[in-house]
N, C-alpha and C positions, 0 to 999 in steps of 0.2 A: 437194432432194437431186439431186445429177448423176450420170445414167446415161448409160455409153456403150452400147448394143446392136450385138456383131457379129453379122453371118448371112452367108449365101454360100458359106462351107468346103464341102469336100465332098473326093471323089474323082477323079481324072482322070487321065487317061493321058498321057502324054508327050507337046508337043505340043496339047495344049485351053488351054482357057480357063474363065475362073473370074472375074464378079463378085463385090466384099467391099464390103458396106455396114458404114455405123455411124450408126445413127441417135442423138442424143445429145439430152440433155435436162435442164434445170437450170443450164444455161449459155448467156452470150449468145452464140449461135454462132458468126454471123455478126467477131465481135471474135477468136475464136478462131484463132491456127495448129493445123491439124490435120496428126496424121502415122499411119503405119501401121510397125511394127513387126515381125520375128517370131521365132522362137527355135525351133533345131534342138534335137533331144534332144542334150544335152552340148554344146551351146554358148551362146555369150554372146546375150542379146539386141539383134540388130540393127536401125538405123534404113532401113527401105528406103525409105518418100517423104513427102516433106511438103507441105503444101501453107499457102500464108500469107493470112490474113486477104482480102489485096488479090488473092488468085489467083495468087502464082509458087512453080514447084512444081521441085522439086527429086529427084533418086534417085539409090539407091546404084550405082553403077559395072556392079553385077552385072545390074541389071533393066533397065538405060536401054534406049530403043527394042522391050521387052515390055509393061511396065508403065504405066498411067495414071492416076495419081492428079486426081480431081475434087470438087469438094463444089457441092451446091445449098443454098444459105442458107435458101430458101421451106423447104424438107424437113428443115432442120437434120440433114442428112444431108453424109457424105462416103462416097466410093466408091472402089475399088481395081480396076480392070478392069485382069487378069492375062493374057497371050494367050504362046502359043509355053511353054507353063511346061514347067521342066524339073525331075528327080526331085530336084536340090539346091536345088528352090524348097521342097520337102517341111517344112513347120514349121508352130507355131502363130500365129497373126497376131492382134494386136491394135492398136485403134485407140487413139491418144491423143491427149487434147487438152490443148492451153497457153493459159491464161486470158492477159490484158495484165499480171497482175498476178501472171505466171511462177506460177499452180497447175498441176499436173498431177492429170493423172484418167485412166485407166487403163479400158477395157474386160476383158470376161470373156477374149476371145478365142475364136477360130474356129480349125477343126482344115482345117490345104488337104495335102493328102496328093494327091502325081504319081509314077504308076505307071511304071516303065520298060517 
């Protein structure tokens, strides 16, 4: 059975930072592209980084030069280190993964809430 587990969320003030793990399981990880996702209340769910198999990492327009998308294969973990956040970073964030064989899987998702 494949689990993603996010943790990390929390609260912050304009300006902090905030790591987002996902630790995943049930899948070969390492084979996997991983991404991070997140959705404002009343909006679409957006793609904010990805990160591929071989390590090249990608972001939405909005986070570049904030955000850093990483994964350790040993930990079958990927991470989301958020810095300078701002309160339209305010959404729920979920990790997903894409098997070679194009599944996706879905975490619960983590709540990141930035206070102005």
């Amino acid at each position: 059975q494949v689990q993603l587990v996010e943790s990390g969320g929390g609260l912050v003030q304009a300006g902090g930072s905030l790591r987002l793990s996902c630790a995943a399981s049930g899948i070969i990880f390492s084979n996997c592209a991983m991404r991070w996702f997140r959705q404002a209340p009343g909006k679409e769910r957006e793609l904010v980084a990805d990160i591929t198999s071989g390590g090249t990492t990608n972001y939405t327009n909005s986070v570049k030069g904030r955000f850093t998308i990483s994964r350790d294969n040993a930990k079958n973990t990927v991470y989301l280190q958020m810095n300078s956040l701002k309160p339209e970073d305010t959404a729920v964030y979920y990790c997903n993964a894409v098997t070679r064989s194009n599944n996706n899987f879905w975490g619960q998702g983590t709540q990141v809430t930035v206070s102005s």
